[in-house]
N, C-alpha and C positions, 0 to 999 in steps of 0.2 A: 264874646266875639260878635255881638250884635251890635253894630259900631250906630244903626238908625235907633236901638234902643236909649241907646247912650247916650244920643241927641236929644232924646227926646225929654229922657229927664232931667240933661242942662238946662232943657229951655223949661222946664217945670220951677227947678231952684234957680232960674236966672244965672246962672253961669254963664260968662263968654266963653266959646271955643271957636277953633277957623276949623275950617275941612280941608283936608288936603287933596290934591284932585286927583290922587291914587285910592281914595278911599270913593271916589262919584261913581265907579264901577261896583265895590261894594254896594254901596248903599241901595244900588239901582236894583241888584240882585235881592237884597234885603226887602225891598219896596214891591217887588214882582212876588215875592213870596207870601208878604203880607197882604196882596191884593187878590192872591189864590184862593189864601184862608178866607179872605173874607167872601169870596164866591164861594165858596165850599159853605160857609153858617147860614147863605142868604137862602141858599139851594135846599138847607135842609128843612127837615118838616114841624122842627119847632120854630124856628124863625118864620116861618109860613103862617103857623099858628098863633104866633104871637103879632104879628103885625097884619094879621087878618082886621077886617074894620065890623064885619058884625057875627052873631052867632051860628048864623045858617053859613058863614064861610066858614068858620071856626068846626063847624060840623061835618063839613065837606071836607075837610083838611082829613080830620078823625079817622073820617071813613078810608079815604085814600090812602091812610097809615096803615088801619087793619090791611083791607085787601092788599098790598102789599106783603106785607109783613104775614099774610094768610099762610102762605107755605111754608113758614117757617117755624111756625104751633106744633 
């Protein structure tokens, strides 16, 4: 049912397909969705961590995970 999924791997194997412009609403929905997800991975604190540029952020991150995460030990 994920009709931008579907696209996407036409255009991986080169497949032509048309869109139909009943489906540009889908898709639009599909595209809002997927632009969530991706603020929700960037938000979280391994994405932080891992695209941190040196190790005193990479420690800072750490820390801000524990104390967080402190009340819940």
């Amino acid at each position: 049912m994920d009709v931008y999924e579907l696209l996407t791997i036409c255009d991986r194997l080169d497949i032509e397909y048309r869109i139909d412009i009943n489906q540009k609403d889908m898709l639009e929905v599909n595209l809002d969705k997927k632009k969530s997800q991706l603020k929700s991975l960037e938000a979280s604190f391994i994405w932080l961590w891992i695209s941190a540029k040196t190790d005193v952020e990479k420690d800072s991150i750490v820390d801000l995970f524990v104390q967080k995460h402190k009340k819940n030990i």
